[in-house]
C-alpha positions as CSV (number, residue, x, y, z in Angstrom):
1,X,-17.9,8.8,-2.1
2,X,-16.5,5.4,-0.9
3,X,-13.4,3.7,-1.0
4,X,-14.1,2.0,-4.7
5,X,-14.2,5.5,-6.0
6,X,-10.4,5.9,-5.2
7,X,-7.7,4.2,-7.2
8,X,-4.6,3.9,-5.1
9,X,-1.2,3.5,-6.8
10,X,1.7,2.2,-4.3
11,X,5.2,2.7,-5.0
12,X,8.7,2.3,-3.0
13,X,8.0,-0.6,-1.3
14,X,4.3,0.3,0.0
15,X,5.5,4.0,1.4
16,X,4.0,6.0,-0.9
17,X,2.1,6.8,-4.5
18,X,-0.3,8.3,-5.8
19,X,-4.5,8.0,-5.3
20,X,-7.1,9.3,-8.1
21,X,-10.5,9.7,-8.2
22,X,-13.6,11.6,-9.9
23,X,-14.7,14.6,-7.4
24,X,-18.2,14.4,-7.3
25,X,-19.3,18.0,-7.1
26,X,-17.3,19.1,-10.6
27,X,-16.9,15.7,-12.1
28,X,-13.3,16.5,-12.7
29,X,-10.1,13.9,-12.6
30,X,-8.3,14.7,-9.7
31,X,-4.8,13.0,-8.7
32,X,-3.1,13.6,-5.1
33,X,0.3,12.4,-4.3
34,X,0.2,9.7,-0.8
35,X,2.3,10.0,1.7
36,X,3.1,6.3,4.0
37,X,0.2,7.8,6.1
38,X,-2.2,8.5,3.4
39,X,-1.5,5.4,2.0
40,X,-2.1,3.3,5.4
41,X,-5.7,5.6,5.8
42,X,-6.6,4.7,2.4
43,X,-6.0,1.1,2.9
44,X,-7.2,0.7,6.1
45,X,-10.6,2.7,4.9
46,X,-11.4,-0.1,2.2
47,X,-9.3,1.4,-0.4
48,X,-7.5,-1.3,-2.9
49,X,-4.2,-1.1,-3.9
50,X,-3.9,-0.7,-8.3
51,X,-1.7,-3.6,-9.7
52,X,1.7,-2.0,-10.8
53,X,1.2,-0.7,-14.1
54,X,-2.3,-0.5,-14.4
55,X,-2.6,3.0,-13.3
56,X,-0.8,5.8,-15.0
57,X,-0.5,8.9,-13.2
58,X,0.8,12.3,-13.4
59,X,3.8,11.8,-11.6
60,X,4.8,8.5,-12.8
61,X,7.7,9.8,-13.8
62,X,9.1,10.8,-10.5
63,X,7.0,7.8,-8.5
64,X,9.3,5.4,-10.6
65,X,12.8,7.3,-10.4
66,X,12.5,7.1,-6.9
67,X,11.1,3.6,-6.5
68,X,14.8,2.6,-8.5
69,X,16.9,4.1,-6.4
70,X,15.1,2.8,-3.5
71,X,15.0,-0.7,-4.7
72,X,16.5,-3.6,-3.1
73,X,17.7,-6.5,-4.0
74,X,15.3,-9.5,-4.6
75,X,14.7,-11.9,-2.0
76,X,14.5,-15.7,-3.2
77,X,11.7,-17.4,-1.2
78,X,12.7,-20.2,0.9
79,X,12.5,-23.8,-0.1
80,X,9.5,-25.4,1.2
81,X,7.8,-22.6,2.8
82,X,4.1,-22.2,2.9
83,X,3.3,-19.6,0.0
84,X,2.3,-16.1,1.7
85,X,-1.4,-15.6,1.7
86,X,-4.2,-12.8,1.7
87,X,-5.0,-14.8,4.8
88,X,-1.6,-14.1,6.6
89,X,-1.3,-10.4,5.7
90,X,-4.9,-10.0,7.1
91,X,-3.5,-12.2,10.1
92,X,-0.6,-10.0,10.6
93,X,-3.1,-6.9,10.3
94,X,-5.0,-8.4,13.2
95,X,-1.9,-8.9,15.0
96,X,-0.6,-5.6,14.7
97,X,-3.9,-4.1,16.3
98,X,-3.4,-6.2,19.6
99,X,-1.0,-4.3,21.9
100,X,-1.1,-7.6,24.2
101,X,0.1,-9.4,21.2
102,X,2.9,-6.7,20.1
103,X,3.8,-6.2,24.1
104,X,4.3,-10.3,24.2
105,X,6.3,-10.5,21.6
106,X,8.5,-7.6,22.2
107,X,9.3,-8.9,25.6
108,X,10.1,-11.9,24.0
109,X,13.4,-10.4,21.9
């Protein structure tokens, strides 16, 4: 089974949801809950992220009580910034994989 098999839904900010998929053996519907760390697995093993609302689950209920309470205020962008890309957040990715990089800029601060 590979990652396109799996439908990941994120909530509260990215730190957890839900993830779905068919199990191949029985063919039945199965629907886990995902912790921050079985989120970032999925993710970093090819899974996509569902677009909010385009996944129902079976604990959509709860996924979205929490997600409220957690939710902050929205940030306006700022005025003539460059609009944030797939190509920074697969910058940043990169980034966070190089200790050299994280080690300079930490003895930067």
């Amino acid at each position: 089974m590979g990652p396109e098999s799996i439908l990941l839904r994120v909530v509260r900010g990215g730190r957890e949801g839900t993830y779905r998929f068919t199990c191949p053996t029985c063919m039945d519907d199965v629907e886990k809950r995902a912790d921050r760390k079985i989120v970032a697995l999925l993710v970093s093993a090819g899974v996509d992220v569902a677009a909010r609302g385009t996944l129902p689950t079976l604990f959509e209920d709860d996924l979205e009580a929490e997600e409220a309470e957690d939710a902050a205020p929205a940030r306006t962008p700022v005025p003539g910034a460059p609009a944030f890309t797939i190509d920074d957040v697969i910058d940043f990715h990169f980034k966070l994989e190089d200790d050299r990089y994280i080690q300079d800029f930490l003895a930067k601060q």
